[in-house]
C-alpha positions in Angstrom: 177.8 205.8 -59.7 175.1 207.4 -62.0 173.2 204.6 -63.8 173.3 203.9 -67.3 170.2 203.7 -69.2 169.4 202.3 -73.0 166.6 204.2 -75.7 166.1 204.1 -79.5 166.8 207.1 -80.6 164.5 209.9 -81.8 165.0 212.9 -83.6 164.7 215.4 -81.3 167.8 213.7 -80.1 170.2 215.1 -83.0 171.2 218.1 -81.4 172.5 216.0 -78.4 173.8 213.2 -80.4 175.5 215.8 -82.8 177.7 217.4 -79.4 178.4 213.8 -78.0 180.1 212.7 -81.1 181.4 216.2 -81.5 182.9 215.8 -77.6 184.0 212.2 -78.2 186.3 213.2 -81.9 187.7 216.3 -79.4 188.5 214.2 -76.8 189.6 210.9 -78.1 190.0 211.1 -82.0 187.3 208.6 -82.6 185.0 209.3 -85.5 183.7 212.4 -87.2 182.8 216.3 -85.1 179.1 216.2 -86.1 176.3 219.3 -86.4 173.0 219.1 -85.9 172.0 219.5 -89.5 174.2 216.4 -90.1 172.5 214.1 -87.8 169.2 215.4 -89.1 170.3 214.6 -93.1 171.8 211.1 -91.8 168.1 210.1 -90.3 166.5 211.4 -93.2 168.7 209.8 -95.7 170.9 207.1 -94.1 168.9 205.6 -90.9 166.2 205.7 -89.0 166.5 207.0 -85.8 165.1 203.9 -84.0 168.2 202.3 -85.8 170.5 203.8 -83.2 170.9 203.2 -79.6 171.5 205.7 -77.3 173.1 205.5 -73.8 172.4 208.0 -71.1 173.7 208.7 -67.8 172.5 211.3 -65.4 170.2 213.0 -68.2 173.3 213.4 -70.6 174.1 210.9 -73.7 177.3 209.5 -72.8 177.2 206.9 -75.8 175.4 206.0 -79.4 175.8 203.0 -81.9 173.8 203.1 -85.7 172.3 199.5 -86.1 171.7 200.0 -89.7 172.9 202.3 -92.6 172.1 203.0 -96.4 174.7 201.1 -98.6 175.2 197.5 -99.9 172.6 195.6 -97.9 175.5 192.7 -97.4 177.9 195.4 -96.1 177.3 198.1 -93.9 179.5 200.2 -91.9 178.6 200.9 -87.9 179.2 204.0 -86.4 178.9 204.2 -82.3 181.1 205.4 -79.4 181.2 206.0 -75.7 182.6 209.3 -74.2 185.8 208.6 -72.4 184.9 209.3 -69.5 182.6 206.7 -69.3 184.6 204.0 -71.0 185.1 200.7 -68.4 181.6 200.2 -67.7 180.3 197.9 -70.3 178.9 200.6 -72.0 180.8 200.2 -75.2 180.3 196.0 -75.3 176.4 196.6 -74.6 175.8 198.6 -77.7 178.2 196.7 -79.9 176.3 193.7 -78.8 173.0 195.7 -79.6 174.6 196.4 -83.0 175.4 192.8 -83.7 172.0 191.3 -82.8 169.8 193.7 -84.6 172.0 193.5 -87.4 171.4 189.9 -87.9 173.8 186.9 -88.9 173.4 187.7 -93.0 175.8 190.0 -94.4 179.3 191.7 -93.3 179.1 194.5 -90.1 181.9 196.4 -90.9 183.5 198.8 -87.4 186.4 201.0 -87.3 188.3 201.7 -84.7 191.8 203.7 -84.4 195.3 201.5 -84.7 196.0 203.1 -81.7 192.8 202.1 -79.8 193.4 199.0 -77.6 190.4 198.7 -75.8 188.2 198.9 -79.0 190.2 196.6 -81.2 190.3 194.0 -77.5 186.0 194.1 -77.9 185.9 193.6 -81.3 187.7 190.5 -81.3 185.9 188.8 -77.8 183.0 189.5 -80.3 184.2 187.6 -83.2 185.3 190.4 -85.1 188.6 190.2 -86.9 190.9 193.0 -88.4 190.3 192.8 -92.5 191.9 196.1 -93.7 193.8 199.3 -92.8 192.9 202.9 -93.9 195.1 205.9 -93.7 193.9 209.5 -92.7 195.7 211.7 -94.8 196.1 215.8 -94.4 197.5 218.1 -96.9 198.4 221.9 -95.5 197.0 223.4 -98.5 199.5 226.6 -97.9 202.5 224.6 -98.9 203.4 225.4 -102.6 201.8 223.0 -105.2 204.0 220.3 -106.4 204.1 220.3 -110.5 202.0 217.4 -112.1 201.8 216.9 -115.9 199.5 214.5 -118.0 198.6 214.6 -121.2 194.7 214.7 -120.5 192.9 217.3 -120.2 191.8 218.2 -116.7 188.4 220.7 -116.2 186.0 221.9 -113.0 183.5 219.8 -112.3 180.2 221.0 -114.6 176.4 220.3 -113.5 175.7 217.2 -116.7 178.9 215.9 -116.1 177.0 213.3 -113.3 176.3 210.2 -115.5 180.1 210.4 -117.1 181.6 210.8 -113.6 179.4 207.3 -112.7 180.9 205.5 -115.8 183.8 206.2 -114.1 183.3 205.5 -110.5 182.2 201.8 -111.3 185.3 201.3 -113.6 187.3 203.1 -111.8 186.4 201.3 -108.3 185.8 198.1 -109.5 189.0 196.6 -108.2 189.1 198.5 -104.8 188.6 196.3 -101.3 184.8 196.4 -100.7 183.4 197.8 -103.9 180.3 197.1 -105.0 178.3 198.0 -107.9 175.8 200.8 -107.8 172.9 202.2 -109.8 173.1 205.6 -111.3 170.6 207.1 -108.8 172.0 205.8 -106.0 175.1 206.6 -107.2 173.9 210.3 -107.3 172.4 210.8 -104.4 175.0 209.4 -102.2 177.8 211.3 -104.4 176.5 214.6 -106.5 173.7 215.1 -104.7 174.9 215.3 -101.5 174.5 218.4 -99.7 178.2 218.5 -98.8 179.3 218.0 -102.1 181.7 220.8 -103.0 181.4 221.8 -107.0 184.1 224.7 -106.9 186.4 222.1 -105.8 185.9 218.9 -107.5 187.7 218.4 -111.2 187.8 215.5 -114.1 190.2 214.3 -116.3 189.3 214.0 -120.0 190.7 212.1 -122.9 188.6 214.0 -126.0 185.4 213.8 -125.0 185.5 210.8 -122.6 185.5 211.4 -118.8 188.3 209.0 -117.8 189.1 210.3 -114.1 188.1 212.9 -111.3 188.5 214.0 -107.8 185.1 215.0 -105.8 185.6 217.2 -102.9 182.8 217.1 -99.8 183.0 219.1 -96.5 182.9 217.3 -93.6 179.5 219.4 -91.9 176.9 221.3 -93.4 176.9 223.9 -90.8 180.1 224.5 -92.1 180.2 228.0 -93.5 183.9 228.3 -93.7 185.5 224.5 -93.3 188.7 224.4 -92.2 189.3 220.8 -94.1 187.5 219.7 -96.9 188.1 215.9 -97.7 188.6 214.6 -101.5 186.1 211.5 -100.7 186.8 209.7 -104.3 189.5 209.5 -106.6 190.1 207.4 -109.4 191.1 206.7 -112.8 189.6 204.7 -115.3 192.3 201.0 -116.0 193.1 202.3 -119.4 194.1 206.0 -118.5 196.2 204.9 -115.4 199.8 205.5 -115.4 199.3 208.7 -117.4 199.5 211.4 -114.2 195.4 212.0 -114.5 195.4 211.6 -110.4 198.5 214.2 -109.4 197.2 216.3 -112.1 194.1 216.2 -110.8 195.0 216.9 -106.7 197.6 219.8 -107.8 194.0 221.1 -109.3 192.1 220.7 -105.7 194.7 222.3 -103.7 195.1 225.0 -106.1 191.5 225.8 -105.6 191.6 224.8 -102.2 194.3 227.5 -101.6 191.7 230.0 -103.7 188.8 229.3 -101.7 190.9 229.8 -98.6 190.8 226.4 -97.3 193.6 225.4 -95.1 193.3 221.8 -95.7 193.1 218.7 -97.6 192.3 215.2 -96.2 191.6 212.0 -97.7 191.2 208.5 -96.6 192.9 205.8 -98.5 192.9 202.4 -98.2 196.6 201.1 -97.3 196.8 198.4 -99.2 195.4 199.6 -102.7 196.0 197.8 -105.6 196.8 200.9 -107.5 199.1 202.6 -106.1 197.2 205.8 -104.8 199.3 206.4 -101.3 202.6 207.1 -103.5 200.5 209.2 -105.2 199.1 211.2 -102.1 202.5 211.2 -100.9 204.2 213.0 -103.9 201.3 215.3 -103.9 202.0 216.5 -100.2 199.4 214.5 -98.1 200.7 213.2 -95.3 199.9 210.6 -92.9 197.7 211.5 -89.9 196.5 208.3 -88.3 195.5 205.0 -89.3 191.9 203.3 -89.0 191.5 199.2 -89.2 188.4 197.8 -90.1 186.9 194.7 -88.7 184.7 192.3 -89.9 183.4 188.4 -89.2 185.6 186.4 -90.4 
C-alpha cells in the first residue's frame, strides 16, 4: 500500500487542491467542485496556505483539511475531506485531529458532514464533536414557471450605493438566526459585495419608501465560471418589522425570473432547518426543493 504522507500546504498547490475537492464533490457529494482561481482567492482572502494540511499518496493529494478561516474568531467553519478511495486508512481522523490541535481549545470548530455520511458523523463524535444543527440544500429548476408573489413593497435590482442599506439590513435581519454574529461594515463588504462571485444582475431589495427593508444576494459558486449552471441565493432576509408582508417570495419570484433571463438553469440555497422565521415554507412555495441535508457539529 502506497504510504501516506502530511505537508502544509503552499500555493502552488491550488491547482491540485482545486481537482481533489473537485474529484471528492463528484464522487461522494461532500463539499463544494472548486477551480483554481477559487483556491487562489480563499489563500489570499480566507487562509493561509500553511493553514491547511495536505495528504499525499503516491505523488497525488488524496486529502486536505483548513485549520483556520476568516470569520468570527470564536467560530469558524472547517473545510477538509479524503478521496474515497482512500477512506479507511486514518487519513480522515489524522487531519481532523490536525484541525483540532492547531485550532486550539478557545472558541467553537464548526464541521459539516452529509446526514447521510456515517463514517464522518462516527469520527466526529469519538472526537468530541456533537451534532448542533441541520441545514438543507435546496435546488430550484429555474425552467419551471414562476409562482405569483405579491407584497406591498417595492422590490428593485440590486444598485452599486445600495451596500451600507443592504448591511443595516443584514444585521437586523440576521440577528436572530443560529450562529449570527455581528459584523462591521467592511467586513461585511468584503465578504458579501465585494466578493468576486457576487452576482449584481441577479441580486434584488425590497423597499418600504426609501428604506431598504429586505434583499436576496445571488453568488456563483466558482469564478472560472463563465456560464454557471447554478447560482446560489447565499442571504435572504427581511428586516422584524417588514416580515409577514411577502418581501421574501416577492423577492425569489424576482431571482428566478432573472435567473431564467440570464439563462441559468438553477437556483440553490442553503437554509438552516430549524429557522426561527419560517424561510423553508417559504423556499418551498417558491419551488425549491430539497436536495440533501448537511449537520453541523460542534463541542459541546
Amino acid at each position: 500500500m502506497i504510504q501516506v504522507t502530511y505537508r502544509p500546504a503552499t500555493m502552488a498547490d491550488a491547482a491540485a487542491l482545486a481537482r481533489l475537492r473537485t474529484a471528492v464533490h463528484e464522487e461522494s457529494g461532500h463539499g463544494r467542485p472548486a477551480a483554481e482561481v477559487d483556491v487562489v482567492r480563499e489563500f489570499t482572502e480566507y487562509a493561509t496556505p500553511d493553514s491547511v494540511l495536505l495528504a499525499e499518496a503516491g505523488g497525488d493529494l488524496v486529502g486536505w483539511a483548513y485549520a483556520e478561516t476568516a470569520g468570527d474568531p470564536g467560530r469558524r467553519f472547517l473545510p477538509g475531506g479524503v478521496l474515497p478511495a482512500h477512506r479507511g486508512r486514518g487519513i480522515g481522523r489524522r487531519l481532523l485531529s490536525w484541525q483540532l490541535d492547531r485550532f486550539g481549545p478557545a472558541g467553537q470548530p464548526i464541521i459539516g458532514c452529509r446526514s447521510t455520511d456515517l463514517a464522518t458523523e462516527a469520527l466526529l463524535r469519538r472526537f468530541g464533536l456533537r451534532p448542533q444543527r441541520s441545514f438543507l440544500w435546496m435546488t430550484r429548476d429555474v425552467a419551471l414557471p414562476t409562482l405569483t408573489a405579491t407584497t406591498g413593497l417595492t422590490v428593485a435590482a440590486y444598485r452599486p450605493g445600495d451596500e451600507h442599506a443592504l448591511w443595516v439590513a443584514h444585521q437586523e435581519g440576521f440577528a436572530d438566526h443560529y450562529g449570527f454574529h455581528p459584523t462591521p461594515f467592511e467586513e461585511w463588504a468584503d465578504r458579501f459585495p465585494r466578493d468576486k462571485r457576487f452576482r449584481p444582475d441577479l441580486s434584488f431589495a425590497a423597499w418600504d419608501g426609501d428604506e431598504l427593508v429586505a434583499f436576496a444576494l445571488c453568488y456563483q459558486l466558482s469564478l472560472a465560471d463563465e456560464k454557471p449552471r447554478t447560482v446560489v441565493i447565499e442571504q435572504v432576509a427581511t428586516r422584524t418589522r417588514w416580515r409577514g408582508r411577502g418581501a421574501a417570495g416577492a423577492l425569489l419570484a424576482a431571482v428566478i425570473d432573472a435567473a431564467r433571463a440570464a439563462g441559468v438553469p438553477e437556483l440553490a440555497l442553503n437554509v438552516d432547518g430549524a429557522n426561527p422565521t419560517g424561510a423553508v415554507r417559504i423556499y418551498e412555495r417558491a419551488g425549491f426543493v430539497e436536495a440533501f441535508r448537511r449537520v453541523q457539529f460542534a463541542r459541546p
